[in-house]
C-alpha positions, 0 to 999 in steps of 0.5 A: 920460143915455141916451134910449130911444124906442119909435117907434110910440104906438099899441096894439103900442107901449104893448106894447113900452114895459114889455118895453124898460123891464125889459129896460134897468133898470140902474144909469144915468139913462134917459128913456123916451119914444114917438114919432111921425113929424112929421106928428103934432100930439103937443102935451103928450100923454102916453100911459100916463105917458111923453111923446109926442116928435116923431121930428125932435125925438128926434132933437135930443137930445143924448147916446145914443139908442136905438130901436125901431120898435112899428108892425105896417105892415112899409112904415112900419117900413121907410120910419121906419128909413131916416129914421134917420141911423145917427150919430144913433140906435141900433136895439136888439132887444127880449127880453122877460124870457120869451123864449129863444133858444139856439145859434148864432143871427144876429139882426139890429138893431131886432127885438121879442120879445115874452113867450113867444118861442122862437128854437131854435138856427141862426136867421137873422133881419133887421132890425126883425123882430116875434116877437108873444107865444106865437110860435116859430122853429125851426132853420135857419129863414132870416127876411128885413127886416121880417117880423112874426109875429103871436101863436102862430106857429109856424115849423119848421125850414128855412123861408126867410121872406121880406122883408116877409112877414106871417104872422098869429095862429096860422099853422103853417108845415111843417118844409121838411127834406125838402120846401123851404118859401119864403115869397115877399117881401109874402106875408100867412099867413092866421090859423090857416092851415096852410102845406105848400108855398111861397107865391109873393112877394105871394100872399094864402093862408088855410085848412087846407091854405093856398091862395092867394086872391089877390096882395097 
């Protein structure tokens, strides 16, 4: 029997399970579970009728496993991979059943594409990337390890996104075709801001054109 384990309880997580559920139902015995890192007391605790396992005790069980990491915090996501021995447990992308994704495109293990994702064609994304409900990435778009999107992001074309980069509910960011647009690795997009030029590694920026408030 396969074991599939969304590695995070909290309220993405609770998003993620029913995305992985559909996206895995086949013919073949499955057990679904959340998990916790160790340090949490899950007791006999259930959420939302699947069992809270402890990631040690995940990692126990015998036969395929398979995973993948619903917690926003991009240091955590990173810090829980690592922990993962690569002969013991599988990353896997999540495609929600409304997702698209065209040519040619390069995706990297344990990404989550929530409902109403686009990628469009010559993407290139790392690992355990988040694409949250209503977000885009368009062409030629290069996208770093462990960058999360919030809802309604929209990412033109030729843009290069930094590892750890997060950018929040409703941010644009301009088509770097003609002018070249970097976001700096730790950057955070302010929600709803409209981002025209790079943004320096570590740098804070909000509003209409974005400007930077401070270093994260």
């Amino acid at each position: 029997m396969k074991t599939i384990g969304v590695i995070g309880a909290g309220g993405f997580g609770r998003e993620v399970m029913p995305l992985v559920r559909k996206m895995m139902n086949d013919q073949e015995e499955k057990d679904f579970v959340f998990i916790v890192e160790d340090e949490y007391d899950t007791g006999t605790q259930t959420i939302n009728e699947y069992n809270v396992i402890k990631l040690s005790d995940f990692l126990k069980i015998k036969g395929e496993k398979y995973y993948c990491i619903a917690i926003g915090d991009s240091k955590i996501r990173e810090r829980i991979s690592t922990k993962i021995p690569e002969n013991m447990a599988t990353p896997i992308s999540v495609f929600s059943e409304t997702h698209i994704s065209l040519d040619q495109n390069m995706i990297g293990p344990g990404a989550i594409f929530s409902n109403f994702t686009h990628v469009t064609s010559n993407a290139k994304i790392g690992k355990h990337f988040h694409c949250n409900i209503y977000s885009y990435v368009a062409h030629d778009v290069v996208i770093g390890d462990y960058v999360t999107f919030g809802p309604g992001v929209k990412c033109n074309g030729h843009v290069v996104v930094e590892d750890h980069v997060y950018i929040g509910t409703g941010a644009i960011i301009k088509d770097g075709t003609h002018s070249p647009i970097t976001i700096g690795q730790g950057a955070i997009i302010g929600m709803g801001a409209v981002v025209t030029k790079s943004v320096a590694p570590g740098e804070i920026v909000v509003g209409n054109p974005a400007r930077p408030i401070k270093k994260n």
